[in-house]
C-alpha positions in Angstrom: -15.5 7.8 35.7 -11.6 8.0 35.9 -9.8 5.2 33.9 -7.0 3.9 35.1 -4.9 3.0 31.8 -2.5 0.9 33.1 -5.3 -1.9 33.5 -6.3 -1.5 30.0 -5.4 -5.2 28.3 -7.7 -5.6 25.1 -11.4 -5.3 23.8 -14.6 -6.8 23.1 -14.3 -8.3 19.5 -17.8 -10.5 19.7 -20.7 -10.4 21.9 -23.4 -13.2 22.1 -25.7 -12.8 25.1 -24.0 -12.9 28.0 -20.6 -14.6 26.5 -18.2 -12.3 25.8 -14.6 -12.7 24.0 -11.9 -10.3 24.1 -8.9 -9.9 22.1 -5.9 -8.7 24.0 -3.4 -5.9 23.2 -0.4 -7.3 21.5 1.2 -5.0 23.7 0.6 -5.7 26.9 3.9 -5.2 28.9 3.6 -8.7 30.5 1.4 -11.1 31.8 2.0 -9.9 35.4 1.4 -6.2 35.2 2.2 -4.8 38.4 -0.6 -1.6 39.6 -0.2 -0.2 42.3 2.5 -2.2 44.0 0.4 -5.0 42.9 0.9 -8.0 40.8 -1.4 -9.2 38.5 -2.1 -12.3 36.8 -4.0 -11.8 33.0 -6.3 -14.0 32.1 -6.8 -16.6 34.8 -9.7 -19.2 34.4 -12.5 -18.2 37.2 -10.7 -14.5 38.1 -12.5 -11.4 37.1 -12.2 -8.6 34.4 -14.0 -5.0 33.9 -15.6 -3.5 31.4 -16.1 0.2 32.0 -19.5 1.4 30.4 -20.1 5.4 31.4 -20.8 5.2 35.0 -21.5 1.7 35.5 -19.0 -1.2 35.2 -19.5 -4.8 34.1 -17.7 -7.5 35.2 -17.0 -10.4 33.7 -15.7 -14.1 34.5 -13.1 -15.5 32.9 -14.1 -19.4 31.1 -12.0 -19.7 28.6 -8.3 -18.5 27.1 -6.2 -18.7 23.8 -8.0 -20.8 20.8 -10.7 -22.1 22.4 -12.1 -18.0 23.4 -11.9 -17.5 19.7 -15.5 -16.2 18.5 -17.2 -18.6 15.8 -17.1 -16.4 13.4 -13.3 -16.1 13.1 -13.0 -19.7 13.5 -13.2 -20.5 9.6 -10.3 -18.0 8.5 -7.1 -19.4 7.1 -4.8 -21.3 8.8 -2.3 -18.2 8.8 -4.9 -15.6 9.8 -5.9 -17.9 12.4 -2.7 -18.6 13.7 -1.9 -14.9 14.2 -5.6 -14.9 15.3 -4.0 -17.5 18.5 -0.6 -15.2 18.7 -2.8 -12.4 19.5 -4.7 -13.7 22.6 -8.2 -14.4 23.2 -10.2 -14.8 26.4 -14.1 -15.5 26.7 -15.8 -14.0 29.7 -19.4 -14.8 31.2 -21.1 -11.5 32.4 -21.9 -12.0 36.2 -22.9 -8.8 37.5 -23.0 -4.7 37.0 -21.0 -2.2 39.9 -23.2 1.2 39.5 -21.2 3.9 42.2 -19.9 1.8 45.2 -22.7 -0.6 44.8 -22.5 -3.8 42.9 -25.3 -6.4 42.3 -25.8 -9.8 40.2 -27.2 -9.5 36.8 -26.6 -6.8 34.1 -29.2 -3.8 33.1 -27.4 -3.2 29.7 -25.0 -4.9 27.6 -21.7 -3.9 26.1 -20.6 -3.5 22.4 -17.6 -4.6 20.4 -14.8 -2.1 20.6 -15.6 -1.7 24.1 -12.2 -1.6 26.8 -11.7 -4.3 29.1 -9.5 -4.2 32.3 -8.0 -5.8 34.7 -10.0 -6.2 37.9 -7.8 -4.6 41.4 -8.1 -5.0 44.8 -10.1 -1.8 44.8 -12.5 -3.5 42.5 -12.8 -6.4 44.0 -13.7 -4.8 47.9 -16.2 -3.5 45.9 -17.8 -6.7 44.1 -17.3 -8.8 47.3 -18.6 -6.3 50.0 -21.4 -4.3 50.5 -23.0 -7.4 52.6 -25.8 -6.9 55.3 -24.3 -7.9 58.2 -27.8 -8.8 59.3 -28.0 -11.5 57.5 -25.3 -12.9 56.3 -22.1 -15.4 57.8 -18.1 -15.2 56.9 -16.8 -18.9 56.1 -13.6 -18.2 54.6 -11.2 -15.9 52.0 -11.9 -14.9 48.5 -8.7 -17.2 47.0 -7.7 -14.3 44.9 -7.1 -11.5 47.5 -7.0 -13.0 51.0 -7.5 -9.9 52.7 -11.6 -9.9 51.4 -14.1 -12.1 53.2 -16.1 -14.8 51.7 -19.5 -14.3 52.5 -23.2 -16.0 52.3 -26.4 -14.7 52.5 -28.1 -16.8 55.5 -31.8 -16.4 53.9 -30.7 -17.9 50.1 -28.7 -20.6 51.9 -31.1 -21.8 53.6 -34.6 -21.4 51.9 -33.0 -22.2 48.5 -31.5 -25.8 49.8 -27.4 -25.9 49.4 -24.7 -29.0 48.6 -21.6 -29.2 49.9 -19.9 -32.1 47.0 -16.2 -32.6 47.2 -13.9 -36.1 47.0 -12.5 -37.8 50.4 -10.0 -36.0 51.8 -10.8 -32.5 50.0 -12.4 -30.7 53.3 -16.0 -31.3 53.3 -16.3 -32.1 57.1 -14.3 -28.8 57.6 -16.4 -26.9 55.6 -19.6 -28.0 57.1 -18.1 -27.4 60.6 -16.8 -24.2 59.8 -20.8 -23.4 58.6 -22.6 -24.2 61.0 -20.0 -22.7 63.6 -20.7 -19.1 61.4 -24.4 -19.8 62.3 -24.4 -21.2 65.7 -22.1 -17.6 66.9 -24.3 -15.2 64.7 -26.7 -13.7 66.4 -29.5 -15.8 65.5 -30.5 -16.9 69.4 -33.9 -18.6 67.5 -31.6 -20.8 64.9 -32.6 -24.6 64.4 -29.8 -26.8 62.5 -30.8 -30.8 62.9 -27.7 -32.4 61.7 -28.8 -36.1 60.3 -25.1 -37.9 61.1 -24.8 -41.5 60.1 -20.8 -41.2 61.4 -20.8 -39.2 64.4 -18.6 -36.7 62.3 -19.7 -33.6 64.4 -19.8 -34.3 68.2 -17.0 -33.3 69.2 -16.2 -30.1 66.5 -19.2 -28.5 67.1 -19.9 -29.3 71.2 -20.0 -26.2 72.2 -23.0 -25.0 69.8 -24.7 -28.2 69.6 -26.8 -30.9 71.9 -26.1 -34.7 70.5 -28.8 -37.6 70.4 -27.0 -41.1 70.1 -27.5 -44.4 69.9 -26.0 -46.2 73.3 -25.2 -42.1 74.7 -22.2 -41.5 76.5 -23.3 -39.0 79.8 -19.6 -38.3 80.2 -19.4 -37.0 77.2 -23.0 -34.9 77.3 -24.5 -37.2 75.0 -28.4 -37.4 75.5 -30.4 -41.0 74.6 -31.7 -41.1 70.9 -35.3 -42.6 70.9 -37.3 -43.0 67.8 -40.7 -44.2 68.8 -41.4 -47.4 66.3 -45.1 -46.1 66.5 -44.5 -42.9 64.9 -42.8 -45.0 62.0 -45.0 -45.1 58.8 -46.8 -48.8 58.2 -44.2 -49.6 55.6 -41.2 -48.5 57.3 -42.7 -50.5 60.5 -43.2 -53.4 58.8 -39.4 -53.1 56.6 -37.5 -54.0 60.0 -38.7 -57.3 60.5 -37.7 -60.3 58.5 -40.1 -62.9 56.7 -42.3 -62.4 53.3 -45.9 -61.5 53.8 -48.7 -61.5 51.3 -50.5 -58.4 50.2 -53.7 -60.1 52.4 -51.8 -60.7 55.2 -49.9 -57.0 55.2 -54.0 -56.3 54.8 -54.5 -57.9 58.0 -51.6 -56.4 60.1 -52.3 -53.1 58.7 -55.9 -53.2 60.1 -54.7 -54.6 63.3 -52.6 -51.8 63.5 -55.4 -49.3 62.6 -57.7 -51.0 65.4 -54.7 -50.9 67.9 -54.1 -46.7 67.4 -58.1 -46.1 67.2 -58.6 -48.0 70.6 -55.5 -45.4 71.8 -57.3 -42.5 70.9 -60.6 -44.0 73.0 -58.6 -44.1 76.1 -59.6 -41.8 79.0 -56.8 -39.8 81.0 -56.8 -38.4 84.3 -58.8 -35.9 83.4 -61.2 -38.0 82.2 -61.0 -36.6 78.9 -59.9 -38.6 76.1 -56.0 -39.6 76.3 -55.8 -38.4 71.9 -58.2 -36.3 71.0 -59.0 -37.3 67.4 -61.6 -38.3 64.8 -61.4 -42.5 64.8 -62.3 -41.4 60.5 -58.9 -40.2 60.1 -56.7 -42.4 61.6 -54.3 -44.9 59.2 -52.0 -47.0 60.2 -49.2 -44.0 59.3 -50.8 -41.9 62.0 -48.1 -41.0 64.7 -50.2 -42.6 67.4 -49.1 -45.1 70.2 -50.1 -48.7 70.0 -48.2 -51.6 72.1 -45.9 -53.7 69.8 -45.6 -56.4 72.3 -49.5 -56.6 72.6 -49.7 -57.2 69.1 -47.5 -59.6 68.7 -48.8 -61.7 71.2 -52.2 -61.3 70.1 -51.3 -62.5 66.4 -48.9 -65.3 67.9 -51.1 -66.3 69.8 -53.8 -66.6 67.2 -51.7 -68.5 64.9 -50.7 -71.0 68.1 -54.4 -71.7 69.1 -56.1 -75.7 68.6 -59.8 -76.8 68.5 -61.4 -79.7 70.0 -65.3 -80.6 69.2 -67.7 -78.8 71.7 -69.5 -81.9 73.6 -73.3 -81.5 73.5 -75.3 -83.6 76.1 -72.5 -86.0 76.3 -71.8 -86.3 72.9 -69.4 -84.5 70.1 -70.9 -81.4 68.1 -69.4 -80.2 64.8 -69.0 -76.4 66.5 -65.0 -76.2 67.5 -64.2 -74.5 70.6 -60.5 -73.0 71.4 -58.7 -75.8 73.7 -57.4 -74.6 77.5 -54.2 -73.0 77.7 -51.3 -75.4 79.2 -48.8 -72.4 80.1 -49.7 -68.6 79.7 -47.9 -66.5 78.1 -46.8 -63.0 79.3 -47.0 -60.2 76.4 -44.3 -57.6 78.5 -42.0 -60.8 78.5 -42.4 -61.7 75.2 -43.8 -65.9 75.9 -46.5 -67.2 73.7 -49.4 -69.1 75.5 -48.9 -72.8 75.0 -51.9 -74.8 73.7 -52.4 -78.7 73.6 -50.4 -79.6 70.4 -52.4 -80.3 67.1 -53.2 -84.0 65.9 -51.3 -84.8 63.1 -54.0 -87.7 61.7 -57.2 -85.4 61.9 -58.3 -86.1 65.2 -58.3 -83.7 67.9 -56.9 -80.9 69.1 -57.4 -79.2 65.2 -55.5 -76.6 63.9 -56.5 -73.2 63.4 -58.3 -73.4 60.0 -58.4 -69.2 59.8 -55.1 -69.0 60.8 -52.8 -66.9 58.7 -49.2 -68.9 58.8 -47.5 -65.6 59.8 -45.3 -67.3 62.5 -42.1 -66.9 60.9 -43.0 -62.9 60.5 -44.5 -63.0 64.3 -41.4 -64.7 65.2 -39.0 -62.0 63.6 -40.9 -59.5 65.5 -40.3 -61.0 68.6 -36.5 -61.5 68.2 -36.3 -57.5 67.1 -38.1 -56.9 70.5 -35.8 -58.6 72.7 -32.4 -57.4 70.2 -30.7 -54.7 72.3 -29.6 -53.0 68.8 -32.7 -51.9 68.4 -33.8 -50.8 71.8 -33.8 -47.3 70.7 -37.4 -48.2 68.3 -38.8 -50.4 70.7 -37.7 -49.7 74.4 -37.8 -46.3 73.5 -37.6 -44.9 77.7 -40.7 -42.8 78.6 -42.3 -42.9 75.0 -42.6 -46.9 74.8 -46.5 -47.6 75.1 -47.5 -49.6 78.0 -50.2 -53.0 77.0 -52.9 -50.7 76.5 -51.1 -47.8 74.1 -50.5 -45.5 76.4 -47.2 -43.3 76.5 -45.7 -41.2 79.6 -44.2 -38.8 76.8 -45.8 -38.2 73.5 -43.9 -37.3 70.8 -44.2 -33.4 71.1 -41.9 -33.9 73.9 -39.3 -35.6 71.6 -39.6 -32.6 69.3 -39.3 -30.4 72.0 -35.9 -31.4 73.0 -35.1 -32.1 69.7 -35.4 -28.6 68.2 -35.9 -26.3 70.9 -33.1 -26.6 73.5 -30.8 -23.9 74.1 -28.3 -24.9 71.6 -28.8 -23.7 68.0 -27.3 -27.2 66.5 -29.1 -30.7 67.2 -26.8 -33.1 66.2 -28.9 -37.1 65.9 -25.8 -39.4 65.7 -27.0 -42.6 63.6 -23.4 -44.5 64.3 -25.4 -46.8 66.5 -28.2 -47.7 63.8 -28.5 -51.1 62.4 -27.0 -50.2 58.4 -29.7 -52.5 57.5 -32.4 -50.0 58.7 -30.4 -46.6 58.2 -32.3 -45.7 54.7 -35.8 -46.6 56.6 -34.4 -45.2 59.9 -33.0 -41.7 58.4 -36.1 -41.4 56.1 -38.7 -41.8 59.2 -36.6 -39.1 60.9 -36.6 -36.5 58.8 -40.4 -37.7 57.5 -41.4 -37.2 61.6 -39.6 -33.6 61.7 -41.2 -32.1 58.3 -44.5 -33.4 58.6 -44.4 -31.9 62.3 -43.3 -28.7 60.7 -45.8 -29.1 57.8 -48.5 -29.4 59.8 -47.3 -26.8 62.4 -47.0 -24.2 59.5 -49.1 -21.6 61.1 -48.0 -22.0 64.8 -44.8 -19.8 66.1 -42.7 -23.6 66.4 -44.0 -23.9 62.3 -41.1 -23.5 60.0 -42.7 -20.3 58.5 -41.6 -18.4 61.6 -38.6 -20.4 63.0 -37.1 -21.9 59.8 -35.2 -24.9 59.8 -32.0 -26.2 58.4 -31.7 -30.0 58.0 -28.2 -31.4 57.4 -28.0 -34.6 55.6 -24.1 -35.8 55.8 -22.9 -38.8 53.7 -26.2 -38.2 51.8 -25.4 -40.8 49.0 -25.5 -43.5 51.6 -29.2 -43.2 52.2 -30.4 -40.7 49.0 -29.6 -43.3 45.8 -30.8 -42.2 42.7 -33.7 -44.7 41.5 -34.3 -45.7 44.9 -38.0 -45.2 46.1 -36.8 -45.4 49.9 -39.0 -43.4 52.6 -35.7 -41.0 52.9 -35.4 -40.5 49.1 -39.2 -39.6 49.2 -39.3 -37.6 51.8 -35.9 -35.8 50.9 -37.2 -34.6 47.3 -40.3 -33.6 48.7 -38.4 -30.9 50.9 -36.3 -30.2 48.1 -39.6 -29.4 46.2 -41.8 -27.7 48.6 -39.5 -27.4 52.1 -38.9 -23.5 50.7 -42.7 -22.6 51.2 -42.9 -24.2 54.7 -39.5 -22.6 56.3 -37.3 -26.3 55.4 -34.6 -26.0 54.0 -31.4 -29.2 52.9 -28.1 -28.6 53.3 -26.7 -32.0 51.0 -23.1 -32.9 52.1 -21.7 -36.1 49.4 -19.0 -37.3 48.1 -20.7 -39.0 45.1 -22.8 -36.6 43.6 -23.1 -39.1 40.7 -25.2 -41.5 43.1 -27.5 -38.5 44.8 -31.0 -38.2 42.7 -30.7 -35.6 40.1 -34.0 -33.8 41.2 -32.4 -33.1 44.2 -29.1 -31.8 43.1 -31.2 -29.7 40.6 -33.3 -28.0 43.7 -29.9 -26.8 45.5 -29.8 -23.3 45.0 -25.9 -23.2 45.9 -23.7 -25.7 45.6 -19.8 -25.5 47.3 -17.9 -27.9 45.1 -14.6 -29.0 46.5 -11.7 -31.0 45.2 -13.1 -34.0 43.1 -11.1 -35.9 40.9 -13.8 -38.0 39.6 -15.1 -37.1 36.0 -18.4 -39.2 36.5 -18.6 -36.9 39.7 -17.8 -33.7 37.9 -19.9 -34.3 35.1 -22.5 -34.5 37.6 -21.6 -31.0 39.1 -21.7 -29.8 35.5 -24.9 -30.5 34.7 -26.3 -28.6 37.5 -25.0 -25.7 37.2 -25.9 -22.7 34.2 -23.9 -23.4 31.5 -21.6 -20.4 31.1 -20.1 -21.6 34.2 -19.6 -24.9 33.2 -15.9 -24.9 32.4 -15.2 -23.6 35.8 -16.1 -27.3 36.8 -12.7 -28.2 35.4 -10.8 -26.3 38.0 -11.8 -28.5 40.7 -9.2 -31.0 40.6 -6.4 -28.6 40.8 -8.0 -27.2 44.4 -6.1 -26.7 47.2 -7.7 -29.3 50.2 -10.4 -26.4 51.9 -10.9 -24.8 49.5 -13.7 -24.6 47.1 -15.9 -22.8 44.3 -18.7 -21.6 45.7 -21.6 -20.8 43.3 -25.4 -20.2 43.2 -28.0 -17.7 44.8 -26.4 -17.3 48.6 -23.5 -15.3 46.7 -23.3 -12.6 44.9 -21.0 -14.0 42.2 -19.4 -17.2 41.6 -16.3 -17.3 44.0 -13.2 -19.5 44.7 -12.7 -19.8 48.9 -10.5 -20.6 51.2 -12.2 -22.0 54.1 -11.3 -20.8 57.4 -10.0 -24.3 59.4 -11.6 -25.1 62.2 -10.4 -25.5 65.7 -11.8 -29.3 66.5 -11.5 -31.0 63.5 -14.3 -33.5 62.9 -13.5 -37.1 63.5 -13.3 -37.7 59.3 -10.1 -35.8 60.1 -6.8 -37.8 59.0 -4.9 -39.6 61.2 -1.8 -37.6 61.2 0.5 -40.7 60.4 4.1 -39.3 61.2 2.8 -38.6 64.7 1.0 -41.7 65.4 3.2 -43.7 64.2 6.2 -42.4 66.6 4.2 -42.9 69.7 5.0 -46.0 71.9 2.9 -49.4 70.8 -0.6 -49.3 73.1 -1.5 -52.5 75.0 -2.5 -55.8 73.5 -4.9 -56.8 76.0 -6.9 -53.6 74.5 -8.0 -56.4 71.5 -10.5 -57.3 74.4 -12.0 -54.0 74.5 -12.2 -54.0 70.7 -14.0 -57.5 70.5 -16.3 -56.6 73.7 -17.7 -53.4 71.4 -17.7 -55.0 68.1 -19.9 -57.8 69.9 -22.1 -55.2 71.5 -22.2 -53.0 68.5 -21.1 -50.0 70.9 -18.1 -47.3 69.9 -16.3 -46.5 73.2 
């Protein structure tokens, strides 16, 4: 294999595993060679060098230079041998991958020896470590930093099956990147491509309309926005039971939980048109978790009423028995309205009407159910259109329909905007969306919509909001179980945060790649650090010095560890910053628009 000298800038002094140091050439001509017409930098932290062995080539990253890539070994010499030691130059590489002919590929089949040259890595080199893709299957986001003119590229199948995090400070690009992503998906030729986008901002609407069908909270038709229902019955027990206010004892969550399980059973026994039953199910199976259609409003006025009901003594022959019977009703109630039946009031002195004795003083919960029924914020659990039961359970949609439109339109991106969600129910809100979704898929793992044979990627944007480490939310639950096992079932998470520091570590640690933008933070970075192999580690340190889009893009869905450039996409999402000069020159706007402002703030709308 044909040398070329002029790369030639030291060799291998010390070799331990996969860490390598080199001792440069005192005479290198400068620490800018120019090859070829072009210049060189030696010895940058994250670039690349060669080291020629027969026909194959190894190539190295760069961690370390000067003292600190000194082996061990030489590290207890005098202090005059080891400052001429420094003079001399030292660099420690990692060993990343092995280029055998035109072909190169991660990992190393041999190792090389002290004595052994190292060179500087070209532009030929380097068309050679960062091509030889399959077109097939993989997506261009952006530019190799070092050389502009190569491609950065990711391997679709390791970015998805193997999970992915995209962690980077406010401000650093991590909007852009995502956008610019998904975009490389969505105009691949994937026409069977799922992306659910879980958006607690409504960052992505308008950067990625033209790939993408949107599910909001209070939908705006004139902007193509379609109505985001999520059926309260397809909620688990717990996340039900989280949106109402009021303390409840484990008997009495006992008690509602049965109700519940009576309610969904007596679904299930309903004859359709068909006369066949309405849910076709074993009754032995059925928990109060089971995605099956009850009427809220029924049961709420059933236990309301119950708690509201008086006794007078059933008269025998004209005269008073000890058996209590249920007094008339003075005004009935409506359950679709939401009134309780009105009942003579108790005595207060022991006489009659009686209270309920077997009451269960669940008013104050009865009564927080009520006001989240008739709350317009939460219309889109509870008066959820077509898939809101009627008195006796039953729905006009079920909710295959909603996963229908969810996942298989004719857009490859689903974006669910959460702007419109109560922050007090986000965390139980998110967490029952993606629990619905991968237990759908889980269960569907075997049918052509399963995510074994159309896989899908689930977004998870400002992922620290509603993914606290500690927390033992339904959305932290459900989030490290597709971390865990989403790979065998076609599921994979694409993590976007800010505060890596915050996100559960066993889910950092399942990310197969991680894109790690600009972040100042050292609580942050030392988070980064830790989950990633530890030769790498010192490349951590270069991410406050990044240029705002660009990243260091590391793990299984490339080939080597690379610093990008991110291509910029042409609508930027709405995290975008305000460009201030511009803004700030423009006329003053209307102050009667303060009305507009206080009308949405009131009804919790973003116009």
């Amino acid at each position: 294999m044909k040398k070329h000298k002029d790369t030639l800038i030291g060799q291998i002094a010390s070799v331990s595993g996969n860490i390598i140091s080199v001792k440069l050439f005192d005479n290198i001509k400068s620490a800018m060679p120019i090859i070829d017409g072009v210049v060189y930098r030696v010895g940058q932290i994250g670039s690349f060098l060669k080291i020629p062995l027969g026909y194959a080539n190894l190539y190295g990253l760069v961690t370390n230079i000067g003292a600190d890539a000194i082996p061990e070994s030489m590290r207890d010499t005098t202090l005059v041998e080891y400052d001429k030691i420094v003079n001399a130059g030292w660099i420690s590489l990692v060993l990343v991958g092995e280029q055998i002919g035109n072909k190169f590929e991660r990992g190393i089949t041999q190792s090389p020896t002290t004595g052994d040259e190292v060179h500087i890595v070209t532009i030929q080199d380097l068309n050679i470590v960062y091509g030889g893709w399959n077109e097939a299957s993989s997506i261009t986001v952006g530019n190799i930093s070092v050389s502009e003119s190569l491609a950065a590229k990711i391997d679709i199948d390791k970015l998805v099956t193997r999970h992915c995090a995209i962690l980077g400070s406010t401000g650093s690009g991590k909007s852009n990147t995502v956008a610019v992503l998904l975009e490389a998906i969505a105009k691949n030729d994937f026409k069977s491509s799922r992306i659910l986008v879980i958006d607690p901002h409504g960052e992505y609407n308008e950067a990625l309309k033209d790939y993408s069908k949107v599910y909001k909270v209070n939908a705006d038709t004139t902007k193509n926005q379609n109505e985001l229902y999520i059926p309260f019955w397809a909620l688990p027990f717990n996340e039900l039971m989280s949106i109402f206010s009021g303390n409840l004892t484990e008997a009495n969550r006992d008690y509602i939980r049965s109700e519940i399980v009576n309610r969904k059973i007596a679904t299930t026994e309903l004859i359709d048109e068909s006369e066949n039953k309405y849910i076709d199910i074993s009754k032995e199976s059925i928990t109060a978790d089971s995605p099956i259609p009850f009427s809220l409003n029924q049961l709420w006025f059933d236990l309301d009423d119950f708690e509201r009901q008086t006794f007078i003594k059933k008269e025998v022959d004209g005269k008073k028995s000890n058996e209590l019977i249920k007094t008339e009703i003075i005004v009935h109630g409506d359950a679709d309205r939401l009134t309780s039946n009105e009942y003579p009031p108790a005595s207060t002195n022991n006489s009659e009407p009686f209270i309920n004795n077997k009451a269960k003083a669940i008013l104050r919960f009865t009564d927080s159910i009520r006001s989240r029924l008739l709350n317009t914020q939460y219309n889109f659990l509870f008066d959820c259109g077509e898939l809101k039961p009627d008195l006796t359970g039953k729905v006009t949609k079920d909710i295959d329909t909603l996963l229908a439109e969810w996942l298989e339109h004719d857009k490859p991106i689903t974006i669910l905007d959460l702007s419109g969600v109560p922050t007090e129910i986000m965390t139980s809100i998110s967490g029952a969306l993606l629990k619905i979704v991968y237990d759908a898929l889980f269960w569907g793992q075997n049918t052509p919509v399963g995510g074994k044979q159309q896989p899908l990627l689930v977004v998870l944007e400002e992922a620290h909001n509603y993914l606290k480490a500690g927390e033992n939310s339904i959305s932290s639950r459900t989030v490290q179980t597709i971390a865990k096992e989403g790979r065998k079932y076609g599921v994979g998470l694409l993590l976007v945060t800010q505060r890596p520091s915050e996100l559960d570590e066993t889910v950092l640690s399942q990310c197969g790649t991680l894109i790690s933008l600009r972040m100042n933070n050292s609580k942050d970075r030392g988070h980064i650090t830790s989950a990633v192999q530890d030769e790498l580690q010192t490349m951590i340190d270069l991410l406050p010095s990044l240029r705002t889009g660009e990243g260091i893009i590391s793990g299984e869905a490339v080939k080597i560890p690379s610093r990008v450039k991110f291509f910029k996409i042409s609508n930027a999402p709405k995290s975008a910053d305000p460009k201030v000069s511009e803004q700030w020159q423009k006329d003053k706007p209307d102050a009667n628009l303060y009305k507009e402002v206080i009308k949405n703030w009131r009804s919790q709308t973003i116009k």
